[in-house]
C-alpha positions, 0 to 999 in steps of 0.5 A: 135820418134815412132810415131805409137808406140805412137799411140798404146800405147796411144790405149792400155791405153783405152783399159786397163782402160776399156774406149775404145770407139768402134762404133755400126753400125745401120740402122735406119728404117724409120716408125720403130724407136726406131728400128734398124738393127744392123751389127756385126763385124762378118757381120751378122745383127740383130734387136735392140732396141735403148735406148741412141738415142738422137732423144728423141721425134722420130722427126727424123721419123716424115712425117712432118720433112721428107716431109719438106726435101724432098721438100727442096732437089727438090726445092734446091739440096744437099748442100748450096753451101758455107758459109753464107756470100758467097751464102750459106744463103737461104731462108730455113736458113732464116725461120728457124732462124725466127722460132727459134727467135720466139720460145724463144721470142728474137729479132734473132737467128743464125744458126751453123752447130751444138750446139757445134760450136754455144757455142764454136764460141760464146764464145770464141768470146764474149771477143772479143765484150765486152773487159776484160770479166770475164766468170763464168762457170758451173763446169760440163759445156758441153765440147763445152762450156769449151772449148769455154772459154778455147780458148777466152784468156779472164778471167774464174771463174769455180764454183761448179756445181750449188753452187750459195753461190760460184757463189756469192763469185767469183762475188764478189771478182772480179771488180765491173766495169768489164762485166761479163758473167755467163754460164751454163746449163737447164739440165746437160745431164750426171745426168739429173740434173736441172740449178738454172736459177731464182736465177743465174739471180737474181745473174746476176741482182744483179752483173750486168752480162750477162748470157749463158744458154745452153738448148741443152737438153730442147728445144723441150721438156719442156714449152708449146711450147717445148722452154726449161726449162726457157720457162717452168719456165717462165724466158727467158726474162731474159735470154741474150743469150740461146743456143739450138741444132737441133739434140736431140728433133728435130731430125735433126741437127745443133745449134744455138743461140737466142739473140737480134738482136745485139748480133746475128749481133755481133757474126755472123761478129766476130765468126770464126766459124760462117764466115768460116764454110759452111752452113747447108744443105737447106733440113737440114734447111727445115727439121729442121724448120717444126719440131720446127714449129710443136712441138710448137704445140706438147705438148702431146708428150712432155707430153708422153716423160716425161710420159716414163721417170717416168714409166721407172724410177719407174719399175728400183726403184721398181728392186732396180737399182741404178740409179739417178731420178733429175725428167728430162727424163734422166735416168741413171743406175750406174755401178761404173766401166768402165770394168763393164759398156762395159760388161753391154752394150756389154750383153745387145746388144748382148744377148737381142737386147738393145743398150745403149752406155756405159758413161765412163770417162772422160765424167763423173768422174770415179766411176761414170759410167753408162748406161744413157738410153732415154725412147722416146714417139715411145718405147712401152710397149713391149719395156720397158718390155724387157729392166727390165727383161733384165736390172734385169737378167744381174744385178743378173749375174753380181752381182752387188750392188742393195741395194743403189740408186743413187738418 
C-alpha cells in the first residue's frame, strides 16, 4: 500500500468538502483579552479580536487565578512529577477537589487532566463497577461521552436529543432488574440548547437509574455560585454523578468529576485513564482552585455574561441573521454550507481583525453549519460594534439568506 498517498487522498476529501481544518495562530496578551495578536501564514502580525474563545468569563487573565499559579510555580516547580498514585498528588490537587466537591454539594470530586478523559474514564469504566449496565445516551452527547460508552463493551440505548417520550420507551422495554445509567447534558454546546434534568430524574426515580450529567458548559456560569444549570434549577441533589471542566469558564484546564465518596474512590482505582495518566501540573491545580473559589463569589459576572448574550443575540435579530437563541450564552449564526462558513471565517479574520472558528461537519450534521460566537463580559461595546457591522457587510457580499431565523 501507499500509505502517503492514502494519506493525501483522505486530506484532499477535506479540502473538497470544505471541512478542512487549519489552526489560527494567536498570542494572547495578558490584561488585553478578548485581544490577541494574530500571525499570518505569510508572517506578518495583526490585532484580532477573539469571539469563539472558550474562556468564556476572562478567568484566563484574571490577577487572582495567575497570582494563584505563580505561587504554585516557586513553591512547587513545573510538573507533577508523576501520576496520582505515584507522587503525583499534592496538596494543590487536593484543594482543588475539595473545592470542586464543595461547589456541587457531593461527598468528593476527582480530577482528570481534562473533561474529556474525566466523561471518557467514567464511563467507560462504570460497567466495570455495576456489571450488565445498560446506558442510555443523549443523541447529541459530546464526543468524549460517546465514545466513553462506545469503549465500555456494556449495553447502550441513543434516545433522541432531549425526547423524554423516547427516553421512556427504551426504559421500559429493558429489564427491570438491570442498573441503568441515563447520561446527558446542561447545555449542548453546538446550539446552546438546554437538557431537561427535572423530568429525566423524575425518569431515573421512576426506573431506578443513575444519571450522568455533563456541565462542561455550565459551571462557572450559571446558580449563585457558578455550580452549573442544576444548581441554578436546584437539582444537584439528584443528580449522581456531574462532570465539569476547568477549561471554559475557569480559564485554565482540566476535568473532573463530583459524586459521592464511593463512587470517586470506585473510579479512581478502576479508570485507566485515571491510574495511568500524569497529573495536572500543581500550578495548574493551584490556578484553577482560586478561580472556582473566587467565581463562587462572582455572580456579576456571570450576570454580565448572560448580559452580552442578549445584547449580542438582539443586534444579530434585529440584521435578520440566522442564528438559533435557546436563551444560553451561546450564539450560533447558520451559513448552511462548509465552503460558505471557511469564506464566512476567513473574511472576517482577514479583512475586520474578528476570529471566530468555522463549525463544520461532523461536529454538526451538515446543512447545518455555522459561525458559533461567545460574547464574554471582557468585549466592549466597541467590540460588539465592530462584529454587527462586519457580520451585516459580509452577509450582504456573500448574499446569503437573511429572511429566516433559526431559532
Amino acid at each position: 500500500m501507499d500509505y502517503a498517498a492514502q494519506l493525501e487522498s483522505a486530506i484532499d476529501r477535506l479540502h473538497e468538502e470544505g471541512r478542512y481544518r487549519t489552526f489560527i495562530d494567536i498570542e494572547r496578551h495578558r490584561g488585553d483579552f478578548p485581544h490577541a495578536t494574530w500571525t499570518r501564514p505569510d508572517g506578518t502580525q495583526h490585532d484580532v479580536t477573539v469571539w469563539c474563545g472558550n474562556d468564556y468569563i476572562g478567568m484566563g487573565q484574571h490577577p487572582v487565578v495567575l497570582d494563584a499559579m505563580h505561587e504554585a510555580i516557586d513553591a512547587s516547580g513545573a510538573g507533577s512529577g508523576g501520576t496520582r498514585n505515584i507522587s503525583g498528588t499534592t496538596v494543590f490537587h487536593k484543594r482543588l477537589e475539595a473545592e470542586l466537591a464543595d461547589l456541587h454539594g457531593k461527598e468528593s470530586a476527582l480530577l482528570f487532566t481534562s473533561a474529556y478523559i474525566a466523561n471518557d474514564a467514567t464511563l467507560s469504566t462504570l460497567p466495570k463497577l455495576f456489571p450488565g449496565l445498560i446506558i442510555y445516551s443523549d443523541a447529541l452527547n459530546h464526543a468524549s461521552m460517546i465514545e466513553g460508552v462506545r469503549r465500555n463493551g456494556g449495553a447502550k440505548r441513543i434516545f433522541r436529543h432531549n425526547d423524554l417520550d423516547h427516553l421512556r420507551e427504551l426504559l421500559q422495554a429493558d429489564d427491570p432488574a438491570a442498573p441503568k445509567l441515563i447520561a446527558f447534558e446542561s447545555v449542548y454546546s453546538m446550539d446552546g440548547d438546554f437538557g431537561p434534568i427535572e423530568a429525566i430524574c423524575d425518569l431515573a426515580d421512576e426506573f431506578g437509574a443513575l444519571t450522568y450529567i455533563d456541565e462542561v458548559h455550565a459551571v462557572g456560569m450559571y446558580g449563585p455560585r457558578g455550580a452549573g444549570i442544576a444548581e441554578r434549577d436546584r437539582l444537584m441533589h439528584r443528580l449522581d454523578i456531574i462532570n465539569g471542566t476547568l477549561a471554559k469558564a475557569y480559564g485554565v484546564m482540566g476535568g473532573y468529576i463530583a459524586a459521592s465518596h464511593k463512587m470517586c474512590d470506585a473510579i479512581r482505582s478502576y479508570a485507566p485513564g485515571f491510574i495511568f495518566t500524569t497529573s495536572l501540573p500543581p500550578s495548574v491545580a493551584a490556578g484553577a482552585a482560586a478561580s472556582v473559589a473566587f467565581l463562587k463569589r462572582a455572580p456579576e459576572l456571570r450576570e454580565k455574561h448572560q448580559e452580552q448574550a442578549k445584547i449580542l443575540k438582539t443586534r444579530l435579530k434585529a440584521l435578520g441573521l440566522p442564528f438559533i437563541d435557546h436563551g444560553s450564552h451561546i450564539v450560533p449564526v447558520i451559513v448552511g454550507n462548509p465552503v460558505h462558513t471557511k469564506m464566512l471565517s476567513d473574511m472576517l479574520l482577514y479583512d475586520f481583525g474578528i476570529y471566530v472558528q468555522p463549525i463544520n461537519f461532523p461536529t454538526v450534521p451538515r446543512g447545518t453549519e455555522r459561525l458559533r460566537f461567545t460574547p464574554s463580559p471582557v468585549h466592549s461595546p466597541k467590540d460588539m460594534d465592530r462584529l454587527i457591522g462586519a457580520l451585516d457587510s459580509l452577509w450582504a457580499h456573500c448574499a446569503l439568506n437573511r429572511a429566516e431565523l433559526a431559532g
